[in-house]
N, C-alpha and C positions, 0 to 999 in steps of 0.2 A: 560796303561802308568805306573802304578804300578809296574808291573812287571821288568821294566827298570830301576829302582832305586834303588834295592838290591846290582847288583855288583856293580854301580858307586860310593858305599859309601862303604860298607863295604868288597865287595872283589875288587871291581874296582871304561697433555695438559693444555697446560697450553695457556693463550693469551697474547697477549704483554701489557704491560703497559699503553698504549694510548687507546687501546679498553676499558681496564678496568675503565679508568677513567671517558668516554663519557658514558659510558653504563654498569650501574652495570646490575647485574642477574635482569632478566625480571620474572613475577608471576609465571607461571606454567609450567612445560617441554610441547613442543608443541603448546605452547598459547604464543607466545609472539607476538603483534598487532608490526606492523614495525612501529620504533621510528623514530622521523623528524630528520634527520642527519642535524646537525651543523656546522654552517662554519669551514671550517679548518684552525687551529691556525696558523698564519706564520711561514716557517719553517720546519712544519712539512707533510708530504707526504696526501693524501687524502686516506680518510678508507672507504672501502667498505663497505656499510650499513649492522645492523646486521641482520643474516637470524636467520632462526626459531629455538630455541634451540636443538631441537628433531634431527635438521638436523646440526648442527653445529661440527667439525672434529678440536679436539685440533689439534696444529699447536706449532709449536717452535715457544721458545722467539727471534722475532727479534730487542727487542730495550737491550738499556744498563741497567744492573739494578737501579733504581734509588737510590737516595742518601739517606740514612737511616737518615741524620740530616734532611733534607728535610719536610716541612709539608707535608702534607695528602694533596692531591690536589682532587678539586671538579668536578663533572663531568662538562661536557662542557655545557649539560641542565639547569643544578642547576643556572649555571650565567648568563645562556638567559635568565632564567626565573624571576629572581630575578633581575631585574633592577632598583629596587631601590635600594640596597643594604639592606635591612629589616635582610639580614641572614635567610632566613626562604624562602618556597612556601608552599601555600597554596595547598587544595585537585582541586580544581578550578583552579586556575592557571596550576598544574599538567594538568589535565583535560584539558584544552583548549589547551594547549603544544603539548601535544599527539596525539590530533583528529585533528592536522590540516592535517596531511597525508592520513586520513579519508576523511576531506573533499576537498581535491584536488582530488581523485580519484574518488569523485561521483562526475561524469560529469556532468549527470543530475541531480543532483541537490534532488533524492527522497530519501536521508536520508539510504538508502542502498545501497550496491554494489554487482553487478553479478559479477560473474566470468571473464568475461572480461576485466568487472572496475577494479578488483583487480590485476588481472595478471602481468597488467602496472607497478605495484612497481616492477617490475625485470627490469625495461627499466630506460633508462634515462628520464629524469635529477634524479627520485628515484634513479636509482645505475649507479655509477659513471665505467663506462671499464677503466681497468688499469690494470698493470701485476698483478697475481692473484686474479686476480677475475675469478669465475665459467664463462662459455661460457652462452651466451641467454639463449639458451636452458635448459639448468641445471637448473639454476635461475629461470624457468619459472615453469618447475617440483617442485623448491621448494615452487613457491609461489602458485601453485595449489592443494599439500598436505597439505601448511598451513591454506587455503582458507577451506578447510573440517572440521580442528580444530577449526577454528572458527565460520564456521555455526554451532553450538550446534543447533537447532531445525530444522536443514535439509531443511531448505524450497530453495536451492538455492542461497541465499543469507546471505552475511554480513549484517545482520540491526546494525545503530549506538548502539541501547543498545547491543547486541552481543559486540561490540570492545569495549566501554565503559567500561562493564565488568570486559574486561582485562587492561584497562589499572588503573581500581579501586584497582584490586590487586595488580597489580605493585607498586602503592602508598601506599599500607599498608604494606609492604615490609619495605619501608623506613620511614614512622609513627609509630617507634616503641614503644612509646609512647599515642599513640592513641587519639591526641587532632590536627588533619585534617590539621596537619600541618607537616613540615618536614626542620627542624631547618639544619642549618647547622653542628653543633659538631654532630648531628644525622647521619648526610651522609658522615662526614668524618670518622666516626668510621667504617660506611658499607663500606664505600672504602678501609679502612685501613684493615678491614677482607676479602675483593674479593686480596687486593692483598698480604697479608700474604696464603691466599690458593694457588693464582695464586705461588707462592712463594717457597709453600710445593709439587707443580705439580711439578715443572719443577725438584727441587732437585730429586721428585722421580723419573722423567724421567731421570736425569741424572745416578742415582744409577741404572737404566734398563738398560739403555744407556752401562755403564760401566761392567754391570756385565753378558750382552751378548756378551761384547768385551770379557771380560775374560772368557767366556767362553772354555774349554778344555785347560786351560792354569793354569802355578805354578806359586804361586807367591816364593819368597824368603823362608818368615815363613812359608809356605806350605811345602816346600820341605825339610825345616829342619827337619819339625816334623815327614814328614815323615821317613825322613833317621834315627832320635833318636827311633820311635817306632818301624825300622827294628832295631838297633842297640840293642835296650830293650832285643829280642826277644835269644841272644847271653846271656845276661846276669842272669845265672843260679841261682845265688845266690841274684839277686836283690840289689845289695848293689851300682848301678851307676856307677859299673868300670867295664871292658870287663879286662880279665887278658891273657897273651897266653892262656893258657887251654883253656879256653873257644871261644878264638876265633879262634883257630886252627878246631874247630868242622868246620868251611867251609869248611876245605880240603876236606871233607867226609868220610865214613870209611876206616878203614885203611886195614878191611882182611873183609872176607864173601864174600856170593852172591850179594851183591849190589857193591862191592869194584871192582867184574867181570868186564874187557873191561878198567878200569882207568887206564888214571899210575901208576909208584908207587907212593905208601903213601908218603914216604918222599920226593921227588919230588915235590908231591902237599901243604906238609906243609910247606915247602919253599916260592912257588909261594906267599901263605897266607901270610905267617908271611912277606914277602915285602910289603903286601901292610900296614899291622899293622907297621910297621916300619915306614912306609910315614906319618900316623896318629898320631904314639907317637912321638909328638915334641921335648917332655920335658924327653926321655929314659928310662922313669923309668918302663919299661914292663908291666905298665898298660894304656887301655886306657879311659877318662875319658869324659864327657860328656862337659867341653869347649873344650877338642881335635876333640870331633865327631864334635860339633858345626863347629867351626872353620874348620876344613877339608870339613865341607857342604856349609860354605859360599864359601868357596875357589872353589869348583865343580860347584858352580852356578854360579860365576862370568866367569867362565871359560865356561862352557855352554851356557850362556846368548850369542849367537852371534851378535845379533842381536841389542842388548843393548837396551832391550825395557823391562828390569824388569820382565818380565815373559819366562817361558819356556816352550816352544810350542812342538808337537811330533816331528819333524821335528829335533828341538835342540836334543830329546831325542837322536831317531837316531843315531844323529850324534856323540855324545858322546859314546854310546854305542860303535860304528865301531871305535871308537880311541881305549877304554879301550881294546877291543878286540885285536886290534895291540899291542898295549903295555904291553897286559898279553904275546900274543903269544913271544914279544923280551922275557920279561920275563923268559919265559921258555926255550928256547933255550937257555938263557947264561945259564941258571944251569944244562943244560944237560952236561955228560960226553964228552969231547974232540971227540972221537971216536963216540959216536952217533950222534954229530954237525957235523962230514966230510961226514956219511953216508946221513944224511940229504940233506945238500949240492950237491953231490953228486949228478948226473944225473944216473939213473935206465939205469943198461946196459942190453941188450937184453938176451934174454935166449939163447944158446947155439940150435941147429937144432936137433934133436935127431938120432939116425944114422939107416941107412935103416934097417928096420923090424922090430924095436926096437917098445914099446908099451911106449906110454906117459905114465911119471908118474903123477899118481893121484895128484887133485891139493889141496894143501896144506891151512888151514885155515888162511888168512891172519892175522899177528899181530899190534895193534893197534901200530903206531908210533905219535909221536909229538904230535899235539893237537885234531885228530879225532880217535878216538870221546872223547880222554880222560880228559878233565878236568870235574870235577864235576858239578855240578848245582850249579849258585853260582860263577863259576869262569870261565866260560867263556865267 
């Protein structure tokens, strides 16, 4: 795309809010023991129980950001648990909260769960079917992977101290204090941190978000800088101003072997200095770096078709095949009268040559109008 910007300037996982608050971060990636889902608040939609961290897929924020005056709101546990209003649960309290999902799922009643016992948390009434949620199946895969994470001694089985375990460390999580309690300014501050990160996910999602949009694409100040550091590249003496001299060097040489096949010199110094004429606003035969400016914003506004702040290859394109039309008028007005009517002109046939006669040799064609002679740079 680079290459297209020369002559048009100088010759032409986050989770939503409501998860976060029911259910901060569980103890260990892969260990988290399924927490007793809590009534759902009036109002608000029903949330599908949480699955095992190891297995869990950020997802977009689907609620509204909350209000920053707003307090810190407690999970939805913290106030089951807490029915006296004390402000605090104990490590017991915690503890009995947790294991009752434990013990609805041993049927039987022996203080552990097989594999089969356990599997039921992917069924109802444990998980509620609703638009997304995992299919059975899926959910059953996850609760059979998580079933392995929490037998630590392989025998088969969940025994109650296996899940007790975990849900000890969950509570030390939030005892950060470490007297078996867990205050409330305690767990508003862990929520106030789950959703300051939930917080910093989603900006970063959106800053990925945005900048695979922009991908292959200019912004404004992009294309400025571009166009000022071709423009630099003119400027021989470094002093911030392009003067004709120096910007006449587009036309290309004027004699030698490279000058072979072009038009002539002055012809192409012309074509140049029109376009340095379009650039220098203020006449004064130099051009200066809010001239370049201003003639770049002016290009991009004019490119932008789209009107979406960026310029895609497509715009390039499309700019280019104008500039291209408009160098070629260009040149034609400054052609001699007499080589505009030849132009014009339809190619009349060549004459039959008369019996016996031997064709003559045929002649090096000479470059006319703009093939192939405009320089590099100007066409």
């Amino acid at each position: 795309m680079n290459r297209l910007l020369r002559p048009i300037l100088l010759v032409a996982a986050a989770v939503t809010f409501p998860a976060v608050a029911q259910t901060p971060p569980t103890a260990s990636p892969g260990q988290a023991w399924p927490a007793n889902r809590p009534p759902t608040p009036p109002g608000q939609p029903a949330q599908p129980p949480a699955q095992p961290q190891a297995q869990q897929q950020p997802v977009a924020p689907q609620a509204p950001a909350p209000n920053p005056n707003a307090p810190v709101p407690l999970p939805t546990w913290f106030t089951e648990i807490d029915t006296a209003k004390k402000g605090e649960v104990t490590r017991e309290q915690f503890l009995k909260y947790r294991m009752k999902t434990f013990d609805q799922l041993d049927t039987n009643k022996d203080g552990k769960l097989s594999l089969e016992e356990f599997i039921k948390v992917a069924e109802p009434p444990f998980t509620t079917e609703g638009a997304g949620v995992p299919p059975l199946e899926e959910r059953r895969n996850r609760a059979r992977a998580e079933f392995q994470n929490l037998d630590t001694n392989r025998d088969g089985f969940v025994e109650r101290a296996e899940a007790e375990a975990i849900v000890h460390a969950e509570f030390n999580q939030y005892d950060t204090d470490r007297d078996n309690k867990v205050s409330e300014p305690e767990m508003r501050r862990i929520v106030q941190a789950a959703l300051q990160r939930d917080e910093q996910a989603r900006e970063q999602q959106r800053r990925e978000q945005e900048a695979q949009k922009r991908k292959g694409l200019v912004t404004i100040n992009e294309f400025i800088d571009m166009q000022l550091r071709s423009a630099d590249q003119l400027d021989k003496n470094g002093d911030g101003r392009i003067t004709t001299q120096e910007y006449v060097a587009l036309a290309g040489p004027a004699d030698g072997p490279q000058a072979q096949g072009l038009p002539p010199f002055d012809l192409r110094r012309k074509v140049v200095m029109v376009k340095f004429n379009e650039i220098d606003t203020n006449k004064d035969s130099v051009l200066d770096r809010v001239e370049l400016t201003a003639y770049a914003v002016n290009q991009f506004l004019q490119m932008d078709l789209n009107k979406d702040r960026f310029l895609n290859e497509e715009e390039f394109k499309k700019a280019q095949e104008a500039e291209q039309a408009k160098l070629k008028a260009i040149v034609q007005a400054l052609m001699p009268p007499q080589q505009q009517q030849q132009q014009a002109a339809p190619p009349r046939p060549a004459p039959a040559p008369p019996r016996g006669a031997q064709p003559a040799p045929p002649q090096a064609q000479q470059p006319q109008g703009l093939a192939p002679g405009l320089p590099q740079g100007v066409r």
